[in-house]
C-alpha positions in Angstrom: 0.0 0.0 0.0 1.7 3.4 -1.2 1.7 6.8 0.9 -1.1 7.7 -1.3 -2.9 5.1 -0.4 -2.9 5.7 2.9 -3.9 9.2 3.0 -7.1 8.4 1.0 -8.1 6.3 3.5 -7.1 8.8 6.3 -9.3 11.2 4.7 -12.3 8.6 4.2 -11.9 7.8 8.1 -12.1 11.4 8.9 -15.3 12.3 6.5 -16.8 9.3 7.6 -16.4 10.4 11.5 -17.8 13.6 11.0 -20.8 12.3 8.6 -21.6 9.2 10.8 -20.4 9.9 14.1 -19.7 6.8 14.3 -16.0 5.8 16.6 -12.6 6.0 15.4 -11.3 2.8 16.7 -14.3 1.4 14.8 -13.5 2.8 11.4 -9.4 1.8 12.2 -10.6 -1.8 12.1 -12.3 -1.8 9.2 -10.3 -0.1 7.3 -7.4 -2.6 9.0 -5.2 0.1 10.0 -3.6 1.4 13.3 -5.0 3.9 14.6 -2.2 5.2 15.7 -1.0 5.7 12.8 -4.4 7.4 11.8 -3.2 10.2 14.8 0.0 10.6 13.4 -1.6 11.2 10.1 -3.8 13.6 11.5 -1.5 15.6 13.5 0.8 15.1 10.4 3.7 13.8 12.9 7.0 14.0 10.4 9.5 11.6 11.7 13.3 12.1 12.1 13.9 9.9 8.7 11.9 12.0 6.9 13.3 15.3 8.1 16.9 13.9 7.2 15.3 11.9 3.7 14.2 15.6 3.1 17.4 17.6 4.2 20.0 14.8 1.7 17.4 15.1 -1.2 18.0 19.1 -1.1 21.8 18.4 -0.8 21.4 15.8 -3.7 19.9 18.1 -5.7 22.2 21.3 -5.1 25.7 18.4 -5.8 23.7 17.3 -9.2 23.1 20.7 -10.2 27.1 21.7 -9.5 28.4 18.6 -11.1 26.0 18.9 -14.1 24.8 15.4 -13.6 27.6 13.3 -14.0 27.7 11.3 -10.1 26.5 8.2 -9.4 25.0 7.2 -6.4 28.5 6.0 -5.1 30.5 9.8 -6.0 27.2 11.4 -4.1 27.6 9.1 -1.2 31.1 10.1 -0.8 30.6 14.0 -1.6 27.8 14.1 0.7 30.0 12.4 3.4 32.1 14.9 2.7 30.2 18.0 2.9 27.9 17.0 6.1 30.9 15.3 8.2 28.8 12.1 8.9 28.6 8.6 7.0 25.4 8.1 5.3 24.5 5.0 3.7 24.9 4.4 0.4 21.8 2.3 -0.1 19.7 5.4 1.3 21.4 7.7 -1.2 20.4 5.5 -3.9 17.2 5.6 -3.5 16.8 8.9 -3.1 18.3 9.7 -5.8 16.2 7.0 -7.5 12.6 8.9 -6.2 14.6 12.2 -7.8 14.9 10.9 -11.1 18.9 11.6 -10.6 21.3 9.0 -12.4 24.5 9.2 -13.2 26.1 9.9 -17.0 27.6 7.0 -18.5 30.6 7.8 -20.8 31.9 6.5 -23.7 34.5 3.9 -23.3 37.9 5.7 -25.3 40.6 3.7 -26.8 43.7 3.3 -24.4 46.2 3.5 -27.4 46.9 3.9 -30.9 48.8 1.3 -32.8 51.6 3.4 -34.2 54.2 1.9 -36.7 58.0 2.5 -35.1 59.7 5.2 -37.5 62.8 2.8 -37.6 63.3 -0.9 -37.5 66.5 -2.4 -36.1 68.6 -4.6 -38.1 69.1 -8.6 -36.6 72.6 -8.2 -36.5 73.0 -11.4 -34.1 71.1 -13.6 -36.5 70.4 -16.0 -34.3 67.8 -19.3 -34.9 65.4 -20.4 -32.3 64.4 -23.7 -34.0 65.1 -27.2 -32.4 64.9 -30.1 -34.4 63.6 -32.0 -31.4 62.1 -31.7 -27.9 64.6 -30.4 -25.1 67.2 -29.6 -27.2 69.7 -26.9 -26.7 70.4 -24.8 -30.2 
């Protein structure tokens, strides 16, 4: 059940209090809920988690917009660690980058060299051959 699904039925719960009169509790176990967590709702109670999810989704946002896009989840992890001065998991950063629509850039892969033909070819002065006629045979 997503967030939005439990705010519609939050909201059906409270409309149908004030229509029916009929007791919280009541309407909680129908609807198979806590009602705790139909309080919370009410009193929109914001957790610790969320305040922090909140506070490293505006960081994420301000390091995507200085490195034009280019981090992964594992470069934002570490700049974040950097920036804030405590370790936050990487897994968390992930997917909040994830519910940002943030990814990183993937880059072409480059050539490591060139095949270059030498300019000038030494001579086989020793003219040596490496040939045996048979097995374990000196030349």
């Amino acid at each position: 059940m997503g967030r939005s699904d439990r705010h519609k039925i939050y909201q059906a719960i409270k409309e149908l209090h004030k229509e029916t009169k009929v007791s919280i509790s009541l309407l909680c176990k129908i609807a198979n809920i806590c009602r705790q967590a139909y309080y919370n709702w009410k009193i929109e109670k914001v957790t610790e988690n969320e305040k922090l999810n909140k506070k490293l989704s505006n960081l994420i946002q301000e390091i995507n917009n200085d490195v034009n896009g280019i981090y992964g989840y594992r470069r934002m992890t570490m700049n974040i660690s950097v920036r804030t001065g405590e370790s936050v998991n990487h897994k968390r950063i992930y997917r909040l980058m994830k519910k940002l629509g943030i990814c990183s850039v993937i880059r072409k892969k480059r050539k490591k060299y060139l095949a270059v033909q030498p300019e000038q070819i030494a001579e086989n002065i020793l003219n040596r051959k490496f040939e045996a006629t048979a097995p374990n045979e000196n030349g």
